[in-house]
C-alpha positions in Angstrom: -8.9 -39.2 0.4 -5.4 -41.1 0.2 -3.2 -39.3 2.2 -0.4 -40.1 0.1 -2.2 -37.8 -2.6 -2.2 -35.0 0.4 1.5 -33.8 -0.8 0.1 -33.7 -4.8 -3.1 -31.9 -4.0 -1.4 -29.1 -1.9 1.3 -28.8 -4.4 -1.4 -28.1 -7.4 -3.2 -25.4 -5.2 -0.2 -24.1 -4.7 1.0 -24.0 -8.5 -2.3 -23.0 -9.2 -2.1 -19.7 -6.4 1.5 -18.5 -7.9 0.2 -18.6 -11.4 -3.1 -16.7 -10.7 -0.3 -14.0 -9.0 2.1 -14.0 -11.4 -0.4 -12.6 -13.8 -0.8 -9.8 -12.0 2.6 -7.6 -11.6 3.8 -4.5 -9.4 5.0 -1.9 -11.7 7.7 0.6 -10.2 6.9 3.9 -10.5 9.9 7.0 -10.1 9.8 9.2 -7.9 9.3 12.0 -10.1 6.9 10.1 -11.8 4.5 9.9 -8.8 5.2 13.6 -8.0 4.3 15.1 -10.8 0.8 13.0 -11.1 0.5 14.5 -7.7 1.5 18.0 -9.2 -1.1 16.9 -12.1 -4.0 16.5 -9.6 -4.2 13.0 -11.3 -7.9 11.3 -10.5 -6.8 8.0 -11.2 -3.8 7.9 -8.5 -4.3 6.3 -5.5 -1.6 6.6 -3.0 -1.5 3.9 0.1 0.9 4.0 3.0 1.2 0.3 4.2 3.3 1.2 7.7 2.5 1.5 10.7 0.5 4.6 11.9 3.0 5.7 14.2 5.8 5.7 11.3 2.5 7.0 8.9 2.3 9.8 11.8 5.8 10.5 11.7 5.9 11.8 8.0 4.4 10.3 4.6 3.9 11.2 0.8 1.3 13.6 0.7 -2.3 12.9 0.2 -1.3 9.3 1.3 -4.0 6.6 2.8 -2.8 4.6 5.8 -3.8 1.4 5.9 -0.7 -1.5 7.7 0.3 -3.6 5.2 -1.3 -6.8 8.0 -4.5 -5.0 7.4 -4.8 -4.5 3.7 -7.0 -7.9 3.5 -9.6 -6.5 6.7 -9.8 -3.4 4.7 -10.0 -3.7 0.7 -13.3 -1.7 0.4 -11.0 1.2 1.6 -9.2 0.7 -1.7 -10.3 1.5 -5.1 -10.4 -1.0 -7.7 -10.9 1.9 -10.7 -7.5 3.4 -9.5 -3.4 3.5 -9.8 -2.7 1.7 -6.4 0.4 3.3 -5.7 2.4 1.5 -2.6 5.3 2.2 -0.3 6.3 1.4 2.9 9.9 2.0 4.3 12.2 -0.6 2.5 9.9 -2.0 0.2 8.9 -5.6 1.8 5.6 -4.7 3.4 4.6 -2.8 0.1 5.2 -5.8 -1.9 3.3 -8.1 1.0 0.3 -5.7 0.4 0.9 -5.7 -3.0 0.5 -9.7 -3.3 -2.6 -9.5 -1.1 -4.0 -6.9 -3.4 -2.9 -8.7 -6.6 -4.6 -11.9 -4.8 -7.9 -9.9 -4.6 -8.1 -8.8 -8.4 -6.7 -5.5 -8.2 -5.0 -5.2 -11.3 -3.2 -1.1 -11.2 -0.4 -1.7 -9.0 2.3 0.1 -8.6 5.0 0.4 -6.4 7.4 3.3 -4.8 11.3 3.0 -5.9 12.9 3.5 -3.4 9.6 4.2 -1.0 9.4 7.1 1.8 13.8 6.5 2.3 14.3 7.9 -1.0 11.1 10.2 -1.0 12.6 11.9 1.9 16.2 12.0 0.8 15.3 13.4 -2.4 14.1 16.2 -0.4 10.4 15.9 -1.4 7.1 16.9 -0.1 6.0 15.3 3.2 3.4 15.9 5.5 2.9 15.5 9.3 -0.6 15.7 11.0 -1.5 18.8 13.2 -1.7 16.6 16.1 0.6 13.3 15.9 -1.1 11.6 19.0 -4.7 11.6 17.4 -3.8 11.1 13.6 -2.4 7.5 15.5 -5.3 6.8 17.7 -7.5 7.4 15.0 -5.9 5.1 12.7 -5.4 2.5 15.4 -9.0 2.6 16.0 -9.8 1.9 12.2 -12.2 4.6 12.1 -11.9 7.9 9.4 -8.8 9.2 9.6 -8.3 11.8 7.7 -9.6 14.8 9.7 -7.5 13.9 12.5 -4.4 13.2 10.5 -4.6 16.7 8.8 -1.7 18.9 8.4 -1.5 21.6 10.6 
């Protein structure tokens, strides 16, 4: 291989890497949008969390998944492929990282939060808070089920 070429080759793979993204887009979803599909008991929503567990710990849409948005590649069988993937974080940038990485892996039913858990909040809507903050974060951290120990009270 020329290593003149080097600059060329990189340059197609990376054409070829946006394109394959760019056919796959995030579609914002309201918040009363998401709330009432929650209200709805809607099967085909699937709501992840991409912060950290501690902020995850600390308050998040309910029925949420946590999984860090610098896990989301370690961890795709935990999200479903036959589902709205519905993503938020706190100002939008890690939901959009995760979103990519998703998007990258063929999931095609993203969505993502307007305004994510900041405007959730402020809107005065529905959060919830495990029984026991300490465990819901140690479980998470140690990438095992979570969702016992991050149960509301």
């Amino acid at each position: 291989m020329n290593l003149r070429s080097l600059p060329l080759m990189l340059a197609a793979v990376l054409a070829v890497a946006v394109a394959v993204a760019a056919d796959v887009s995030v579609v914002p979803v309201t918040q009363d949008t998401l709330l009432e599909r929650q209200q709805a008991d809607d099967d085909a929503l699937f709501v992840l969390d991409v912060r950290s567990p501690e902020e995850f710990a600390s308050g998040h849409v309910p029925d949420a998944v946590n999984i860090p948005y610098d896990q989301v590649a370690t961890r795709l069988h935990e999200v479903p492929r036959d589902k709205d993937v519905v993503l938020y974080c706190r100002s939008g940038r890690r939901a959009l990282i995760a979103a990519d990485t998703l998007a990258t892996n063929g999931y095609t039913r993203l969505q993502y939060l307007e305004g994510d858990i900041v405007a959730w909040i402020d809107k005065g809507r529905p959060t919830e808070t495990p029984g026991d903050a300490a465990a819901c974060v140690a479980a998470l951290k140690g990438g095992g089920p979570a969702e016992q120990a991050c149960a509301p009270p």
